[in-house]
N, C-alpha and C positions, 0 to 999 in steps of 0.2 A: 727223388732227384731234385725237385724244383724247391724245395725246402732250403738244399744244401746248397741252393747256388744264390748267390746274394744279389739285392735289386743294384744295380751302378748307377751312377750321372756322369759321362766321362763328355767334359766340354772339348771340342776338337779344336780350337782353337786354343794354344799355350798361351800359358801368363804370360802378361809381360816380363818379368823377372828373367822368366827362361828364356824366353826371347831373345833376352840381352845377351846372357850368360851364352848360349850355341854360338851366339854371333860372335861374341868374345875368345868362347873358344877356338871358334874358324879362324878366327885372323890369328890367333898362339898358333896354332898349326901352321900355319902358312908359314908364319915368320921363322919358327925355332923347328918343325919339322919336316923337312922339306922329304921330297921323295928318294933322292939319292942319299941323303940319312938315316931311311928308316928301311933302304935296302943294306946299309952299310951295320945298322943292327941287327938285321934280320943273318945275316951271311956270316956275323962272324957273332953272331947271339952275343952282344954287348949290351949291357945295362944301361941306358942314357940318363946315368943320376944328374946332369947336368940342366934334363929340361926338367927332372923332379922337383930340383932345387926351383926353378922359376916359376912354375907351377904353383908351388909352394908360399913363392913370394909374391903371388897374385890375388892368394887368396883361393885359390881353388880347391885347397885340403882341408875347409870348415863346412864343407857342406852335409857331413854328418855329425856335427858337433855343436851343442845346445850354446847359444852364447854366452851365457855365464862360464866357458871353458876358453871362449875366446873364438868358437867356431860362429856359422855365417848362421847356426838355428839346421835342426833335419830337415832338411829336403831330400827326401827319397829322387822324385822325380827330376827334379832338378839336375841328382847322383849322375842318372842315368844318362840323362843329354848330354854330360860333358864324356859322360863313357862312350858313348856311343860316337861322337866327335871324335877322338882321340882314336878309337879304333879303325874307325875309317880312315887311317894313315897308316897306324902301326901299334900292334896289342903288346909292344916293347914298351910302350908306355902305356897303355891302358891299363893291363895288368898289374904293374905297381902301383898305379894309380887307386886299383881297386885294393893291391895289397896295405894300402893309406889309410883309404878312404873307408870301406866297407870291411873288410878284415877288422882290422885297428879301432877303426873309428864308429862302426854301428856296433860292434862287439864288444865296448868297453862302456860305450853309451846304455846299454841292453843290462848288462850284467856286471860290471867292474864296481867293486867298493867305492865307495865318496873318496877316500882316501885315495883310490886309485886313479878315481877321474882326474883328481886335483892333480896329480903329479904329470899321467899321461895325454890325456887329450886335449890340452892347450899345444904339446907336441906334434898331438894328430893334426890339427889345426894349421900349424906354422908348417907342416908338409916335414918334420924331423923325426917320423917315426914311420915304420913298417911293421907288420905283421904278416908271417906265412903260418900257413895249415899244418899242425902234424894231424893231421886225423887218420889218414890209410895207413896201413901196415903189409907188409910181406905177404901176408895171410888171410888181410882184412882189407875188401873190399867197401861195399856197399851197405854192408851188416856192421857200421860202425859198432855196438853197442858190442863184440866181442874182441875187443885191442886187447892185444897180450903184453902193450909196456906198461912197466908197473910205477906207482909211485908209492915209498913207503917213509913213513912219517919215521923221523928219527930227532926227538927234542925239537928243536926250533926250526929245524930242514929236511926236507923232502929229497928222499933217494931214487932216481930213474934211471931204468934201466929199458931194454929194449932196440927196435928200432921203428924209425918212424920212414914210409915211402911214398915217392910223388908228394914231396911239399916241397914246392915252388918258391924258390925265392928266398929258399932260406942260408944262403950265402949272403944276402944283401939286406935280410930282415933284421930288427934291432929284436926280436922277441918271437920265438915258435909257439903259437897257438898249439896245445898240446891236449889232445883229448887221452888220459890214462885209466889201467885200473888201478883204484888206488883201495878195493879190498878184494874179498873175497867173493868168486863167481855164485852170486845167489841168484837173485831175481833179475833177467837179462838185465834190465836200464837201472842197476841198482849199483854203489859202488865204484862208480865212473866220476872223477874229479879233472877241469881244466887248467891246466898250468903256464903262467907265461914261463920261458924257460929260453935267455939268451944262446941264442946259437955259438958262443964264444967262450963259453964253462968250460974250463977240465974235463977231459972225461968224452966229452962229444967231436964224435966224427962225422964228415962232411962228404962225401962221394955223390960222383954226377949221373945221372940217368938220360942218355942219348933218345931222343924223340924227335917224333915229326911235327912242325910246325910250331906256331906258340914262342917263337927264339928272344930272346934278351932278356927271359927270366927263366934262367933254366933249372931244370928240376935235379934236385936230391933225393938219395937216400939218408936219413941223421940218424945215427946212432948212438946210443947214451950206455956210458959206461958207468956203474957209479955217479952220475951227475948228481952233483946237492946244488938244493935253489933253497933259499929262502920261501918258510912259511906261507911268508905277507905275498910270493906270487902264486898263490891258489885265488884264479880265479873270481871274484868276489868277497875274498878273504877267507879266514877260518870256516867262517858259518856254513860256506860253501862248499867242504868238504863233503864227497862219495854227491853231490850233487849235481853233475857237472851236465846231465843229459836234459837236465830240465834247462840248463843255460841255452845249449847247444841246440836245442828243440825250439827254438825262440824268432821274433821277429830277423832278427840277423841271417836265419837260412833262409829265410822268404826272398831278401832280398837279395841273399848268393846267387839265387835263381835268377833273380832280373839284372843281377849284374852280366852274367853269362849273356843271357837276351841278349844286353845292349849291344855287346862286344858282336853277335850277331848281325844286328839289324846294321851294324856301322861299317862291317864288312861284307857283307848284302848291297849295300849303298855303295861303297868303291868297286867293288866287281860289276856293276851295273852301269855309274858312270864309264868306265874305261870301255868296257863292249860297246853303251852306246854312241861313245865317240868313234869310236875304230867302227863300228857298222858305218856310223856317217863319213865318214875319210875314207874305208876303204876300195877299193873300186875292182869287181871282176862281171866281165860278161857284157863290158859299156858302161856299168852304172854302179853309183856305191850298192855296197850288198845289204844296204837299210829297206832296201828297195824290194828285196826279195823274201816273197813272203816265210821263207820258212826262218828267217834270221828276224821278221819281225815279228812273229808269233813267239817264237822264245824269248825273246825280250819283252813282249807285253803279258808274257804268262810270269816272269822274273819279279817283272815292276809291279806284277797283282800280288802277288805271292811276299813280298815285301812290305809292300802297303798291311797287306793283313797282319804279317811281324810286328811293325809300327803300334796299329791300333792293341794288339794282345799287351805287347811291354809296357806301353804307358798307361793302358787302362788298368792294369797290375799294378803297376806303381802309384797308380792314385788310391786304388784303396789301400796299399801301404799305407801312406802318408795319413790315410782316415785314420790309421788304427786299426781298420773292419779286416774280420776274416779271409785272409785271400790263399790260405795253401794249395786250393784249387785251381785259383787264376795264377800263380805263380809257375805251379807245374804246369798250367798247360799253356804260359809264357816261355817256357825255359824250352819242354817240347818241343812247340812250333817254331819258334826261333831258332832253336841250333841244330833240327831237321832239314829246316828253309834255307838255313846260309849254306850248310855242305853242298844239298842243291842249286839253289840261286847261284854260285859261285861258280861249279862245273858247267850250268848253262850257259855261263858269260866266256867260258873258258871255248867253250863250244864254237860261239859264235867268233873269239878270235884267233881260233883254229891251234895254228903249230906254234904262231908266235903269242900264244897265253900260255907255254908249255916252256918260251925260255926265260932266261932269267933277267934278259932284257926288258919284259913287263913284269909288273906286279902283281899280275892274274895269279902265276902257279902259286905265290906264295898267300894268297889271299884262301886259293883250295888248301893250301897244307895246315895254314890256322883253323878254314872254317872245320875240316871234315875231324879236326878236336873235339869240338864243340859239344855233338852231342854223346859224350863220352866222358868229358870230366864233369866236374861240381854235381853230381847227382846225373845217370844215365839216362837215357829217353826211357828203357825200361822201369828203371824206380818211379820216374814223373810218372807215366801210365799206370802205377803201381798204388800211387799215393793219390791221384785222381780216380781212381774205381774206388780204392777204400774210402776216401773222402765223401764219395758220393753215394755209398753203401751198396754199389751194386754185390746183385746175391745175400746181403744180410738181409 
């Protein structure tokens, strides 16, 4: 075990860069998202391309994009602080942010043709591109590596067929991330090609999937009838062909993990603010109920319990940013972090009783995000899963 776990140096003090950047981000939030906005998304699941767009023109969709694209240079961490800002308001805009920024933009940086970058991610950059996930299917859960839509080469275009389930965002994305088989079921991770594949083709249908939590990016099923894309959108181009798991397999899911985190740790941080305001305002028995110890124990077991979130996500994302091995720090980021916010969140919920139950605060909808969490982008089971094998227990 101690082989597989790698030495860190995680300075607790942020750069200054970052520094600037959360600050920057706080006062964008303040200004363009206010809390009866991101109730007014939340309620009626609206899109808010509006703060996208300014977002955009701040400069905040280069920070997965090497400069010579026009981006701010990778900053993993950096990613993270403004995710985690942003979601401590509302994952109405985190989530596209991350469908930008980390989708779009670490996944094109990772694996996309020269020819690809050049076109797409000075896009990603200026905040005028999306990407959602077709990864899941009907059928196909957690065991990506057996998707039953096909892609079949016909001269210069690619024919897809199938259906693709739970990809998010894919009414508002410029391009569907598309994990397919594109031959013949041989060696499980063999034969599997990624395809960008416009949500707006002939051929493809668009249907809603009603869910809890998570709202203003709401989720699809897409269906491909006959869809034909151009060649040139496989992926990292021709060469790329039946290769698509070793793409897919890449620093990019490392950091889906800590994207997940942040969204976490940012709504951990607003369910904790608002408890411990209303414990100090609220008053039964003579005195505010901050006073009383069992409403101060759950908050100070919340605020421990988050702090530890804190330290796992960014000491994850620092060895991103190394480069170094981190599939075991990331799953056991992604773990504790979207374990801790379903928790953290119900505790806070606790202490504001009946009224963190109406819709008057933003408690219940803080639990209906978090208790997503550890459920999409890779399950708390598969983390556990990839952290035993990673660390060879029983081999």
């Amino acid at each position: 075990m101690d082989a597989a776990m790698q030495e860190q140096s995680l300075n607790f003090d942020e750069p200054e860069h970052v520094r600037m950047l959360r600050d920057a981000t706080r006062k964008f939030v303040a200004a363009e998202m206010p809390r009866d906005k991101a109730r007014e998304w939340d309620r009626g699941n609206i899109y808010p391309a509006e703060v996208m767009k300014k977002l955009g023109a701040m400069g905040m969709m280069g920070l997965t994009v090497e400069e010579r694209y026009g981006g701010a240079g990778v900053d993993i961490y950096a990613t993270m602080a403004v995710i985690e800002e942003l979601a401590k308001r509302s994952v109405a805009v985190a989530c596209p942010y991350i469908m930008a920024v980390c989708y779009a933009g670490m996944n094109l940086g990772e694996s996309a043709s020269e020819e690809q970058k050049q076109e797409l991610l000075p896009k990603v950059a200026s905040g005028d591109l999306l990407f959602a996930y077709g990864l899941s299917e009907p059928n196909v859960g957690g065991d990506l590596a057996t998707v039953e839509t096909t892609a079949r080469r016909d001269g210069n275009e690619l024919v897809i067929n199938g259906t693709k389930r739970w990809c998010t965002g894919a009414h508002i994305a410029d391009y569907i991330f598309c994990l397919l088989r594109s031959g013949p079921k041989e060696e499980k991770y063999k034969n599997l090609s990624i395809v960008l594949i416009p949500p707006s083709l002939p051929g493809i249908s668009i249907s809603p999937l009603g869910h809890l939590g998570i709202r203003g990016v709401e989720t699809k099923d897409v269906t491909f009838e006959n869809v034909r894309v151009p060649v040139s959108n496989i992926l990292g181009g021709e060469a790329m062909w039946n290769k698509g798991w070793q793409q897919l397999a890449g620093r990019a899911l490392e950091v889906e993990k800590l994207e997940l985190s942040a969204c976490a740790l940012g709504l951990s941080e607003a369910a904790l603010a608002d408890a411990w305001r209303y414990a100090e305002e609220r008053e039964q028995f003579g005195r505010a109920i901050a006073g009383h110890q069992a409403i101060r124990h759950t908050l100070a077991e919340a605020q421990t319990r988050a702090r530890a979130m804190r330290l796992m996500l960014y000491s994850a994302a620092w060895l991103a940013d190394q480069g170094r091995p981190c599939s075991v720090e990331t799953s056991m980021a992604k773990l504790f972090c979207c374990e801790g916010a379903a928790e953290v969140t119900q505790m806070c919920m606790r202490v504001t009783g009946a009224y963190g139950l109406s819709d008057q605060m933003d408690m219940e909808r803080y639990v209906r995000d978090a208790v997503s969490l550890p459920i999409v982008g890779g399950s708390s089971n598969m983390q556990k899963n990839n952290i035993a094998n990673r660390l060879k227990l029983g081999q």
